[in-house]
C-alpha positions in Angstrom: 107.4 85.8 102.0 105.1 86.9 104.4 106.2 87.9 108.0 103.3 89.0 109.5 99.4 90.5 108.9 96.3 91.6 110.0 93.2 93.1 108.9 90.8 95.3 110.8 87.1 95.9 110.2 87.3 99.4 111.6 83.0 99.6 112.4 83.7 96.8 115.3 87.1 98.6 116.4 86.5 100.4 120.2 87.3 104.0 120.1 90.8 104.9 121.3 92.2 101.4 120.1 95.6 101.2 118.8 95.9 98.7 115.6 99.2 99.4 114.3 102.8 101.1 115.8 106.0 101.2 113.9 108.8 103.3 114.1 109.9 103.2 110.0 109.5 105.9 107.5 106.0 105.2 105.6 105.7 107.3 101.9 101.8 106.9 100.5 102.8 105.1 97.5 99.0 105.3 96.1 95.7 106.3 96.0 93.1 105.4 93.5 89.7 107.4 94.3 87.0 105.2 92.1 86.7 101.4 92.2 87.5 100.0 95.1 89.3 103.5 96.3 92.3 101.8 98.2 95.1 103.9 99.2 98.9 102.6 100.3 101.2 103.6 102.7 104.9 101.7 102.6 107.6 101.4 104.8 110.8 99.9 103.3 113.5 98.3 105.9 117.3 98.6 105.2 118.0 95.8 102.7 120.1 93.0 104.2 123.7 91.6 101.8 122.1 89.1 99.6 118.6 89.5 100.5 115.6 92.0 99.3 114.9 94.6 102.3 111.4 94.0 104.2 108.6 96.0 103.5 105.7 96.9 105.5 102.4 97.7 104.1 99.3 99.4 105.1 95.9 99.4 103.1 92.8 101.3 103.9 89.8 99.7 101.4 87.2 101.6 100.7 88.7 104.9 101.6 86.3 108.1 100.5 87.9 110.8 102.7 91.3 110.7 103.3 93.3 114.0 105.4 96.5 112.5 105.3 100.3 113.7 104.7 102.6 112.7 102.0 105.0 110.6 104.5 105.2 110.0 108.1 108.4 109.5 110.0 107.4 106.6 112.5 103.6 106.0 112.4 100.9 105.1 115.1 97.4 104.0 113.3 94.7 104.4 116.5 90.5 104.3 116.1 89.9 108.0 117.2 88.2 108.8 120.2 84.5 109.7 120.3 85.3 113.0 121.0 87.9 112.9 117.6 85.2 111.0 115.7 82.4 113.8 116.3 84.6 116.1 114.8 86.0 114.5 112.4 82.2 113.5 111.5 81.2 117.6 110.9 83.8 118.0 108.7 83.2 115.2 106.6 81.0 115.8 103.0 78.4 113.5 102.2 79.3 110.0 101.7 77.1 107.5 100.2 76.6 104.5 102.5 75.3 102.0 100.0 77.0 100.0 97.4 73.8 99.6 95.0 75.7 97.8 92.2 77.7 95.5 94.8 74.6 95.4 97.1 76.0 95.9 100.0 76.3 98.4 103.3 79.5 101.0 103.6 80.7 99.9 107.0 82.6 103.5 106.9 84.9 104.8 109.9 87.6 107.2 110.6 91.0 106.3 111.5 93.6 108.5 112.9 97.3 108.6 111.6 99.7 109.9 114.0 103.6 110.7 114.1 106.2 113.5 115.7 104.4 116.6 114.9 101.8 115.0 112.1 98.4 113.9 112.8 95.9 113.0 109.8 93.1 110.6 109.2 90.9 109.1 106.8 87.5 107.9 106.3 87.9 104.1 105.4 85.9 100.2 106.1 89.0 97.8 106.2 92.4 98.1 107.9 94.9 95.1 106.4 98.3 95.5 106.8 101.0 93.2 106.1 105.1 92.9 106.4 106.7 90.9 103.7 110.5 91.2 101.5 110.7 92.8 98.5 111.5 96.3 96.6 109.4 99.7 96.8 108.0 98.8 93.2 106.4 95.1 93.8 102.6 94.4 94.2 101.2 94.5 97.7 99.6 91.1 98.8 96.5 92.6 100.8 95.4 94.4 97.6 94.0 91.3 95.6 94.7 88.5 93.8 96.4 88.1 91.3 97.8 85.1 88.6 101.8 84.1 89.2 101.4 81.8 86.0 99.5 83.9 83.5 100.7 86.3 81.2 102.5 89.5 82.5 99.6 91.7 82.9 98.1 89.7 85.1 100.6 88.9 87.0 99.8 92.0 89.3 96.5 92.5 91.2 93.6 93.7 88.5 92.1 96.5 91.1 91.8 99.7 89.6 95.0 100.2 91.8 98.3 102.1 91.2 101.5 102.9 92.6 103.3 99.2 92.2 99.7 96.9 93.4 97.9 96.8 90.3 98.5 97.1 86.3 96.8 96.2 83.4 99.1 95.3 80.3 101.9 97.4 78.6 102.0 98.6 75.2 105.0 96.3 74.9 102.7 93.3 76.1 100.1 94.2 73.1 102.5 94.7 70.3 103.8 91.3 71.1 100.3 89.7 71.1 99.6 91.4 68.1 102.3 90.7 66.7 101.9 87.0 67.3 101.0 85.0 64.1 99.0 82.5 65.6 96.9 85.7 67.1 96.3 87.0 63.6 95.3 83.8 62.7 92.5 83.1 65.4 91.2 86.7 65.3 87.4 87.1 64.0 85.0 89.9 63.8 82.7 88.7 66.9 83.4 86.5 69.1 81.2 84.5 72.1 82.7 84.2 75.7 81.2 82.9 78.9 80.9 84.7 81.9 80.7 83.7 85.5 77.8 86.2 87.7 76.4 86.1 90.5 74.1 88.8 92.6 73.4 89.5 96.1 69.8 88.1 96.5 69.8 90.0 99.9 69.6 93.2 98.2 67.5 92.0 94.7 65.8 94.9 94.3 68.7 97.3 94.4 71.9 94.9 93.6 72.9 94.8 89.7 74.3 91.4 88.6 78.4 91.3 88.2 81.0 89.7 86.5 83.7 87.7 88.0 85.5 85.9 85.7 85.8 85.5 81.5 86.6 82.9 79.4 86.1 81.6 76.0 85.3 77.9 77.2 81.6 77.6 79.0 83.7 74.7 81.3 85.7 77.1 82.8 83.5 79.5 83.2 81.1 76.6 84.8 84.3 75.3 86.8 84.8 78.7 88.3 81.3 79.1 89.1 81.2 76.7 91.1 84.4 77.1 92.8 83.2 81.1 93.9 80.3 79.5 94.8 81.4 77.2 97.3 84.0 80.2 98.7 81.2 80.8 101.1 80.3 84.5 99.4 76.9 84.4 101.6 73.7 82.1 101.2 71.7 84.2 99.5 74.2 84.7 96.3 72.6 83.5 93.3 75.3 82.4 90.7 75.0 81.7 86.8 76.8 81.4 83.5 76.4 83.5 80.9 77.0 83.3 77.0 77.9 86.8 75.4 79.3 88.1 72.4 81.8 90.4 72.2 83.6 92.4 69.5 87.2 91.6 68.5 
């Protein structure tokens, strides 16, 4: 259950604005550096008889410089001030500021972290944070989504993500598939799935064509085509199906 969220594009935040206060202990729970290079910080309240505790969660996407510590006791999350940001700025590295296989602008800012006798920051495009019930090891809902109903590894975000918001499946989960008779019986040396895609047509010359979702029947794949492409992903997105073999 969720008690409250937010999300903050951090390019249109004023300098010196605060976007988050709370005075619970936050651990960084994870950091993945590649993909979609997230990074977690959670609080966990005092868990009430009967009931799970409530957590609070803070996610920085796209995060390619990060200057933080390993917990914070009591945090303040603040844009910095321009004065802060210059400096930051000259000791950043390089960052690229194009996504040429997403085809799309880094909209890349600092963001200060603050707390008794602890100040640290990180280079990041998206601020969501969120305060929901539940233990230090369950998925964070800001960091994708993910399938309640389907089989156990996906029933946690698919991000490139650890630390409790993201798996793929267990070696448990593939012995029992493979142990499944009706598996052995379907399996085949090649077999042809369907694949939903789409491309920016904004950035043609630059953007490389993805993949968003898989499945062996071309109506599905043509269902969920359509149903991405009415989400409103930006008029210029040109959408398709795609028949591909794969190995098995």
């Amino acid at each position: 259950m969720l008690f409250g969220e937010s999300r903050f594009s951090l390019s249109e935040c004023l300098p010196g604005t605060e976007l988050f206060q709370f005075d619970q202990r936050f651990e960084l729970l994870a950091h993945m550096g590649f993909g979609r290079r997230q990074t977690l910080f959670r609080a966990a309240g005092r868990e009430p008889e009967g009931k799970p505790p409530q957590l609070t969660d803070l996610l920085f996407a796209e995060a390619y410089l990060l200057r933080v510590h390993n917990s914070y006791d009591g945090l303040v999350v603040r844009t910095p001030t321009v004065a802060e940001a210059e400096l930051i700025r000259q000791g950043m590295p390089p960052v690229k500021d194009f996504d040429f296989e997403g085809g799309r602008e880094y909209l890349l800012e600092p963001v200060v972290l603050e707390s008794a006798g602890k100040t640290g920051y990180l280079v990041a495009e998206t601020f969501p944070w969120c305060q929901t019930d539940g233990t230090m090891f369950d998925i964070s809902p800001p960091a994708g989504p993910y399938e309640p109903d389907g089989p156990p590894w996906r029933r946690r975000p698919l991000v490139e993500f650890d630390g409790g918001v993201g798996a793929t499946a267990t070696i448990v989960d593939v012995q029992e598939v493979l142990e499944d008779p009706e598996t052995w019986e379907r399996r085949q040396r090649y077999r042809r799935v369907f694949v939903a895609m789409y491309r920016d047509g904004r950035f043609v010359e630059r953007s490389m064509p993805r993949g968003v979702f898989l499945t062996q029947a071309e109506t599905e794949a043509e269902a969920a085509r359509q149903r991405t492409a009415a989400a409103g992903w930006g008029g210029d997105t040109e959408w398709w199906v795609e028949d591909t073999p794969i190995g098995v």
